[in-house]
C-alpha atoms as an extended CHARMM CRD file, in Angstrom:
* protein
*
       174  EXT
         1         1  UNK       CA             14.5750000000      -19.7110000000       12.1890000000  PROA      1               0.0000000000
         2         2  UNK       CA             15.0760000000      -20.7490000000        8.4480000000  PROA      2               0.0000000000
         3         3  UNK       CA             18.1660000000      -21.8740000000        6.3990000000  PROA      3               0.0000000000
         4         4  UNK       CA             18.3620000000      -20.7720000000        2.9100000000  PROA      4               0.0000000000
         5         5  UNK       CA             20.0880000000      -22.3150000000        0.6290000000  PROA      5               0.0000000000
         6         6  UNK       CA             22.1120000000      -21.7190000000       -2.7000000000  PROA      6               0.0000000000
         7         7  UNK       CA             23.7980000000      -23.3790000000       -5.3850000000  PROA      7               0.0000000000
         8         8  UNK       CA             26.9240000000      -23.6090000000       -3.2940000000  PROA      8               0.0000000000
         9         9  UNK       CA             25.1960000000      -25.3900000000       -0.3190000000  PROA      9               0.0000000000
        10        10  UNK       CA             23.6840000000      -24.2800000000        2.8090000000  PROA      10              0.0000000000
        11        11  UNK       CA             24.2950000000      -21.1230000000        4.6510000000  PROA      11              0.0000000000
        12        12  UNK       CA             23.6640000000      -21.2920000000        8.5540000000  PROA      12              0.0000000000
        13        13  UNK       CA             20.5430000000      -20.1160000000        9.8820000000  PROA      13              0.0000000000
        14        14  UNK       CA             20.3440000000      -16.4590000000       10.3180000000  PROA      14              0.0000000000
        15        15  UNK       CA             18.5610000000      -14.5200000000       13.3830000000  PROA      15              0.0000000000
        16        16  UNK       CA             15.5210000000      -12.9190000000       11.3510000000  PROA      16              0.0000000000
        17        17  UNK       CA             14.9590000000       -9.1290000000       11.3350000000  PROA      17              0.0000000000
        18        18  UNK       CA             14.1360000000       -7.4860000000       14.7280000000  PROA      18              0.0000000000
        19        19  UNK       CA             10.2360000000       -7.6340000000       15.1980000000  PROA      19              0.0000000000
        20        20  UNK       CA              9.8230000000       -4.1500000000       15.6270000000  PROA      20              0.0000000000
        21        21  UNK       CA             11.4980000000       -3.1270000000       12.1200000000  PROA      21              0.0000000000
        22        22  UNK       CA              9.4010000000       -1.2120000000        9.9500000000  PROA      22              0.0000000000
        23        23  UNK       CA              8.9670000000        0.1310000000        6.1820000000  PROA      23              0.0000000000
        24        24  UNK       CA              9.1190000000        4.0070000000        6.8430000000  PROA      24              0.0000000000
        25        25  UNK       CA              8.8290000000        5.3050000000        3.1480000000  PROA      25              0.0000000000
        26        26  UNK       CA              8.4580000000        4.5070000000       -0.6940000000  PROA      26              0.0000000000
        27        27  UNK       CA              9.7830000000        6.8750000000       -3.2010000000  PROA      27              0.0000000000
        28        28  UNK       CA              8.2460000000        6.6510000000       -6.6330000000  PROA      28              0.0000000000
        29        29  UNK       CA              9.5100000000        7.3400000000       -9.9900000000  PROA      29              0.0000000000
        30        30  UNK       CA              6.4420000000        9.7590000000      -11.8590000000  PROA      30              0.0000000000
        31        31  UNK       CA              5.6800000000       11.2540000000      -14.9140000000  PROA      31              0.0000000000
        32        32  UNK       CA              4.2150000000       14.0070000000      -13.8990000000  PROA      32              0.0000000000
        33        33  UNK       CA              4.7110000000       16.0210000000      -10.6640000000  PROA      33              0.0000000000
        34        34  UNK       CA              1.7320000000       17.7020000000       -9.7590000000  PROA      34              0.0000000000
        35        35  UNK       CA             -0.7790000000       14.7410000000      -11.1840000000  PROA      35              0.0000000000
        36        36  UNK       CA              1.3180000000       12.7760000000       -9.3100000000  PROA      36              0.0000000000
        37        37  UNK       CA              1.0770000000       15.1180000000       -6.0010000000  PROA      37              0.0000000000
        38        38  UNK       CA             -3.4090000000       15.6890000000       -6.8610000000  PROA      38              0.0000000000
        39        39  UNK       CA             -3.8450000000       12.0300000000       -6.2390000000  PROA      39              0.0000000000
        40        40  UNK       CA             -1.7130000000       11.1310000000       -3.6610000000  PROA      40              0.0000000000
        41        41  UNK       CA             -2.9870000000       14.1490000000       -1.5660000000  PROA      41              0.0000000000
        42        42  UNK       CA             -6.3410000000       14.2600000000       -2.7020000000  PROA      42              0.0000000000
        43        43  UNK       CA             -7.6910000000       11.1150000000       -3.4060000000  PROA      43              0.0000000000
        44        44  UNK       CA             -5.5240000000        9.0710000000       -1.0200000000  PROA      44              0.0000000000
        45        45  UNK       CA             -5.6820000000       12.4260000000        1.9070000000  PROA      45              0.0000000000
        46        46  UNK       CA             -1.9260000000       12.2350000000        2.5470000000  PROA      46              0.0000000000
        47        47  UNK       CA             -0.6060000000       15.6190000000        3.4220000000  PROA      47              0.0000000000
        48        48  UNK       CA              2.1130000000       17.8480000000        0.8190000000  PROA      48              0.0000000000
        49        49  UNK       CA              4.9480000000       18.6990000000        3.1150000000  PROA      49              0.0000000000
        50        50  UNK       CA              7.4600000000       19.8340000000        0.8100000000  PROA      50              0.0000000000
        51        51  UNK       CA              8.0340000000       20.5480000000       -2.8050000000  PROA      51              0.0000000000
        52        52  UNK       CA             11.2020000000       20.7330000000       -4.6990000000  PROA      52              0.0000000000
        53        53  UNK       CA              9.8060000000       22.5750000000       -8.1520000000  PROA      53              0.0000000000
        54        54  UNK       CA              9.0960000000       20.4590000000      -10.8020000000  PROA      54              0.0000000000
        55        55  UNK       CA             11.5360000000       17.6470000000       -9.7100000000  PROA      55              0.0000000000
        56        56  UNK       CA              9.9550000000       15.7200000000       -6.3600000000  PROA      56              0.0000000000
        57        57  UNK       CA              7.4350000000       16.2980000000       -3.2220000000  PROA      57              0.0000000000
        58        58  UNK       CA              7.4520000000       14.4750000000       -0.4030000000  PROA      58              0.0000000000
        59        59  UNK       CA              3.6430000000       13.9740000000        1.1540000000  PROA      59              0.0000000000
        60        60  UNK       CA              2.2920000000       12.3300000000        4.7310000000  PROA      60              0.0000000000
        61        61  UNK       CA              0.2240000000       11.2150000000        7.2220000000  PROA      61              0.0000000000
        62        62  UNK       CA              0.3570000000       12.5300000000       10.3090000000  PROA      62              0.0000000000
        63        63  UNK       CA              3.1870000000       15.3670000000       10.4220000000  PROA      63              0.0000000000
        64        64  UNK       CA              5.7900000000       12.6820000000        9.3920000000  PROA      64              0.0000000000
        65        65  UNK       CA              8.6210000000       13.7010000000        7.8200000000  PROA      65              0.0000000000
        66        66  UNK       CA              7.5460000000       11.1740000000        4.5970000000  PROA      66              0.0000000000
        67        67  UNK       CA              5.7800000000        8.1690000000        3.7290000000  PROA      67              0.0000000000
        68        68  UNK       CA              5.4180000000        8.7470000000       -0.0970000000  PROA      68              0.0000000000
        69        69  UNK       CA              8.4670000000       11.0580000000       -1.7290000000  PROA      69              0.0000000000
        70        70  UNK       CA              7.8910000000       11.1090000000       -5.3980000000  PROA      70              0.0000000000
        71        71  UNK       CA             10.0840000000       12.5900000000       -8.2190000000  PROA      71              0.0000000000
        72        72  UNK       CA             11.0120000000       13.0530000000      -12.0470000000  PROA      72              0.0000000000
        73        73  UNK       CA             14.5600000000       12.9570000000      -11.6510000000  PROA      73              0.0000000000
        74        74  UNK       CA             14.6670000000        9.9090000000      -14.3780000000  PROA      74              0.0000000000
        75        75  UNK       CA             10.6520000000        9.4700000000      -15.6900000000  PROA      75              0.0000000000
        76        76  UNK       CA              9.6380000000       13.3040000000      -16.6200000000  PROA      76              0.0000000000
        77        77  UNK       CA              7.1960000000       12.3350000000      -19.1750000000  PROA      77              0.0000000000
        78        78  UNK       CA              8.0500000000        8.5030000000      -19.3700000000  PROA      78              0.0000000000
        79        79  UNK       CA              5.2900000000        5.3730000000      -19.7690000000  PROA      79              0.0000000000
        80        80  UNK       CA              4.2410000000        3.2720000000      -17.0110000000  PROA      80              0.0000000000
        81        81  UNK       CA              6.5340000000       -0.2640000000      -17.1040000000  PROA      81              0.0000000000
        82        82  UNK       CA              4.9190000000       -2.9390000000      -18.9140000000  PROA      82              0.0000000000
        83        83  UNK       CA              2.8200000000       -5.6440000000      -17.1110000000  PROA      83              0.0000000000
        84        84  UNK       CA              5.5050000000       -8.5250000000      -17.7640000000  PROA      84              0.0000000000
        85        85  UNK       CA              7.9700000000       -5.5900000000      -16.3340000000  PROA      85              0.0000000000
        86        86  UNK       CA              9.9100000000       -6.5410000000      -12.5760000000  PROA      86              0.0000000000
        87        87  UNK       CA              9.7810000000       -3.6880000000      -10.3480000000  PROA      87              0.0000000000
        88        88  UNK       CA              7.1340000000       -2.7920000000       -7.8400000000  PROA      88              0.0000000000
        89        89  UNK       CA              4.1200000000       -4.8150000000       -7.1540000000  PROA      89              0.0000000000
        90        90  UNK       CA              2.3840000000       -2.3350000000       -5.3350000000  PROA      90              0.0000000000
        91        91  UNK       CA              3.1840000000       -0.5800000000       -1.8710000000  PROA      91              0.0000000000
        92        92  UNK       CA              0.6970000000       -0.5720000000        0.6680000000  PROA      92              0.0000000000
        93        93  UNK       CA             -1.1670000000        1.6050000000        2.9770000000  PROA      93              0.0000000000
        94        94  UNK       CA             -2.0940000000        0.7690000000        6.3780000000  PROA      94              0.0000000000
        95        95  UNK       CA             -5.3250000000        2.5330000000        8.0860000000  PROA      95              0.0000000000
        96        96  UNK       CA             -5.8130000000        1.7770000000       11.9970000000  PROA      96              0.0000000000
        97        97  UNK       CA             -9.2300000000        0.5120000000       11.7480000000  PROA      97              0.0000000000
        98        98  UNK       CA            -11.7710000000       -0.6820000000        9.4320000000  PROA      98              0.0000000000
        99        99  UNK       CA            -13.7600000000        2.8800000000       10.0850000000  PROA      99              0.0000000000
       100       100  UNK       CA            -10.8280000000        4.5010000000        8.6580000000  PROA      100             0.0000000000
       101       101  UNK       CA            -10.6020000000        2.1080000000        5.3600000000  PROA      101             0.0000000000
       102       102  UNK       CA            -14.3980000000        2.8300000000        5.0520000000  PROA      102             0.0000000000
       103       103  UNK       CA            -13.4090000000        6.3670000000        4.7560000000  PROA      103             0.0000000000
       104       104  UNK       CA            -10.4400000000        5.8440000000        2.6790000000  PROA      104             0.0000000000
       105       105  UNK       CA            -13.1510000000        4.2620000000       -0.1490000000  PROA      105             0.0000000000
       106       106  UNK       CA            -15.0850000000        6.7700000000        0.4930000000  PROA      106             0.0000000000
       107       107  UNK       CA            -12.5210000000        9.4730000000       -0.7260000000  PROA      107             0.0000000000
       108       108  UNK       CA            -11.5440000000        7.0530000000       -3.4900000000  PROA      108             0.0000000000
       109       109  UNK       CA            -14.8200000000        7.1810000000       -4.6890000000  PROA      109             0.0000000000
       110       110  UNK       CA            -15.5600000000       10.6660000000       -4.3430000000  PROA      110             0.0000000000
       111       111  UNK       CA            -12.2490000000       11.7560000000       -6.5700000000  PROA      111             0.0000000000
       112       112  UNK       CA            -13.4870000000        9.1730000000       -9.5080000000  PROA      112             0.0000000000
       113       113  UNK       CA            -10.5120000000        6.6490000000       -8.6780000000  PROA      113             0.0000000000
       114       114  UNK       CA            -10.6310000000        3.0310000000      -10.3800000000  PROA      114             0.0000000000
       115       115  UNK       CA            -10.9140000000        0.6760000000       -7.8840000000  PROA      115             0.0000000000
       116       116  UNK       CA             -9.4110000000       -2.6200000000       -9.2500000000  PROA      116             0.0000000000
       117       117  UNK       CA            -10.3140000000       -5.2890000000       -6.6870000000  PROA      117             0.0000000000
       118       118  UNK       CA            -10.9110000000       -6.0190000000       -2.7720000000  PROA      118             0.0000000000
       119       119  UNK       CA            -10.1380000000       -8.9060000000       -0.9440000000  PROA      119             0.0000000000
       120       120  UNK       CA            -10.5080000000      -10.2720000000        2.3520000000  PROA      120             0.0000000000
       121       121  UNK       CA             -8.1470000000      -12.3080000000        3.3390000000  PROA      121             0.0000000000
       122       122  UNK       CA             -9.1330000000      -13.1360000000        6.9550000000  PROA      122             0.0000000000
       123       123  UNK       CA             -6.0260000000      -11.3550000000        8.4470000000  PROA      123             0.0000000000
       124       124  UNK       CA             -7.0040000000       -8.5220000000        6.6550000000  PROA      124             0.0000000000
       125       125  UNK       CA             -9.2510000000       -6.6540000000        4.2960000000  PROA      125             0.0000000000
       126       126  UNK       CA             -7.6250000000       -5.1380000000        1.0700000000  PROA      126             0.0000000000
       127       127  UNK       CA             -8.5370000000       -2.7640000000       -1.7660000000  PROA      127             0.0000000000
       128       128  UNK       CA             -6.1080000000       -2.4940000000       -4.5910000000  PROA      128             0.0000000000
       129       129  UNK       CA             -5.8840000000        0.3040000000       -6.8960000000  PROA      129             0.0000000000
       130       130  UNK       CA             -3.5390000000        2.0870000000       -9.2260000000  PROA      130             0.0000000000
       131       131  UNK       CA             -1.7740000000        5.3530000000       -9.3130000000  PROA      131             0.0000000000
       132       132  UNK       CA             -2.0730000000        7.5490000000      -12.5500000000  PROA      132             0.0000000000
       133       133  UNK       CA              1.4340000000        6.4400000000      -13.5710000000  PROA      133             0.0000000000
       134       134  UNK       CA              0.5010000000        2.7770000000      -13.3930000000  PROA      134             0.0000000000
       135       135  UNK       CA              2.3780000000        2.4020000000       -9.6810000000  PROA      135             0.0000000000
       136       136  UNK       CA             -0.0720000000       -0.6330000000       -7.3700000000  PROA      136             0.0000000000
       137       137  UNK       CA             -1.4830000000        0.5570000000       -4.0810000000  PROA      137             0.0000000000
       138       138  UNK       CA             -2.6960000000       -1.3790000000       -1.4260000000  PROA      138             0.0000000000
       139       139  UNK       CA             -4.8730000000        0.6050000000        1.0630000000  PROA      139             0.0000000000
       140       140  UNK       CA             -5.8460000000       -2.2540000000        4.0570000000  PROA      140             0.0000000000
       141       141  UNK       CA             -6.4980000000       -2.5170000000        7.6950000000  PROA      141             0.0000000000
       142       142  UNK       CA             -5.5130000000       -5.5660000000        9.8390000000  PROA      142             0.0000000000
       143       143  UNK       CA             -8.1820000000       -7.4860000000       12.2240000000  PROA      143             0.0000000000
       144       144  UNK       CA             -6.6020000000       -7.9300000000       15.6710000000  PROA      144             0.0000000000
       145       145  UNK       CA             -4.2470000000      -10.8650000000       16.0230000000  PROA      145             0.0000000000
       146       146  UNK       CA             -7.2500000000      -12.5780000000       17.9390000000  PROA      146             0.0000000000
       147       147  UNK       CA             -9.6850000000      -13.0310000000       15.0480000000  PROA      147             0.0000000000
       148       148  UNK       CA             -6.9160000000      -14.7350000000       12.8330000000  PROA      148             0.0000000000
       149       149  UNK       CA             -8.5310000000      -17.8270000000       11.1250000000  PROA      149             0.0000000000
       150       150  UNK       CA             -5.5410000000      -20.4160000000       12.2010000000  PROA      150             0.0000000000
       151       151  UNK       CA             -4.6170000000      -23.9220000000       10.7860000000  PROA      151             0.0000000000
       152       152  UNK       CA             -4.8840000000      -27.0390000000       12.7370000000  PROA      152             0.0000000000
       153       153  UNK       CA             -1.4290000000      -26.8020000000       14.2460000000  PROA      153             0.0000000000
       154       154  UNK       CA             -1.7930000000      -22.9620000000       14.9650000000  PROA      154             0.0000000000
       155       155  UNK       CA             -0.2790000000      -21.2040000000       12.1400000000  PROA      155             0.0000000000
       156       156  UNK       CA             -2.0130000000      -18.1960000000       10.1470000000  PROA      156             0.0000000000
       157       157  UNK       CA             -4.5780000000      -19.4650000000        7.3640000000  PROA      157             0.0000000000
       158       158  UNK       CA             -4.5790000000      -16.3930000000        5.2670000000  PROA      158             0.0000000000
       159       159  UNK       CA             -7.5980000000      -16.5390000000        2.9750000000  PROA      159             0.0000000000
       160       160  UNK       CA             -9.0040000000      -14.9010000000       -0.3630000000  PROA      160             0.0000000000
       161       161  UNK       CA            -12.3750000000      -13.7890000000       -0.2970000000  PROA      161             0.0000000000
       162       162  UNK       CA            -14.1600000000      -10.7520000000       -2.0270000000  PROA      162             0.0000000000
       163       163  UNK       CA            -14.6100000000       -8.0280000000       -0.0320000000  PROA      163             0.0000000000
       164       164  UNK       CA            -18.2930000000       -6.7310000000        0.1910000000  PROA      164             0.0000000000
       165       165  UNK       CA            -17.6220000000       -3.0900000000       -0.3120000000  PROA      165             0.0000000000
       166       166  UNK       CA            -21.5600000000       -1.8710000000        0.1840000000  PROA      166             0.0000000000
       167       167  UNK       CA            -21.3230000000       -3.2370000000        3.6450000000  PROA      167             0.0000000000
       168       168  UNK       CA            -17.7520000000       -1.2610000000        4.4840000000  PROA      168             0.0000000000
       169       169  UNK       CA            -18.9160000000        1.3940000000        2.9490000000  PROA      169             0.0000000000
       170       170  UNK       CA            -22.0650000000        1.4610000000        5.6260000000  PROA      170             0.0000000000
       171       171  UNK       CA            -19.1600000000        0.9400000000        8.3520000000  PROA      171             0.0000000000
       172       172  UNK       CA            -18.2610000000        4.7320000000        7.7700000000  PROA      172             0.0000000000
       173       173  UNK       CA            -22.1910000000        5.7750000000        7.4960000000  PROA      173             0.0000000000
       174       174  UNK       CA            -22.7730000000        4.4360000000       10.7100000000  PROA      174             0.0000000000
């Protein structure tokens, strides 16, 4: 457990956030519906489960109800925010195994999308990309708890490495 503290003082320590709490869904703000709806089901493979017109679509993987919901209510049109902007970094995309990330580059490849950098970072390997409305993405698969590189007194050493994308690439050919 952690304290945090503010200007006033310290607040007790807080029980953290049940373990088994998850992120079930992003919703982005687009410019444009249906671009918005090609490359989130074609390039990225998510599936269209529902459309409302003009004005949002929910996609996902799976037969979930939705892990991406995406609408125009209040950007029809608009400009991505500016680099020195706050707002989202970039959500990210989990695959189950480093197969299935091999495939999801594959797919990236195939429908012309920009790849803007990979990293291992010993927990994980990462590729990071963006949307066509400027939004981050994230697609990544963890290594099993087990192959962790740890510090000296056991805790994670995350790490930030290029990712050699030839050789995941070959993970999916074999």
């Amino acid at each position: 457990m952690s304290s945090t503290s503010s200007q006033a003082g310290t607040t007790p320590a807080l029980p953290s956030i049940h373990p088994e709490t998850q992120i079930g869904h992003v919703h982005l703000k687009v410019a444009d519906l249906p671009r918005a709806i090609a490359f989130y089901r074609d390039a990225l493979g998510f599936d269209l489960v529902e459309q409302m017109g003009n004005s949002a679509a929910f996609l996902s993987a799976g037969g979930y109800h939705h892990h991406i919901g995406l609408n125009t209510w209040e950007s029809q049109g608009g400009s991505p925010p500016a680099p020195d902007a706050t707002g989202l970094y970039h959500l990210a995309i989990l695959y189950p195994n480093r197969v299935e990330l091999a495939r999801a580059l594959q797919r990236l490849i195939d429908h012309g999308a920009q790849i803007d950098g990979a990293s291992d970072h010993g927990v994980s390997e990462a590729i990071y990309l963006h949307d066509p409305d400027g939004n981050g993405i994230e697609i990544y698969r963890d290594r099993p708890r087990a192959e962790w590189p740890r510090k000296p007194d056991g805790g994670i050493r995350m790490v930030l490495d290029p990712l050699d994308l030839p050789a995941l690439l070959r993970e999916h050919d074999g």
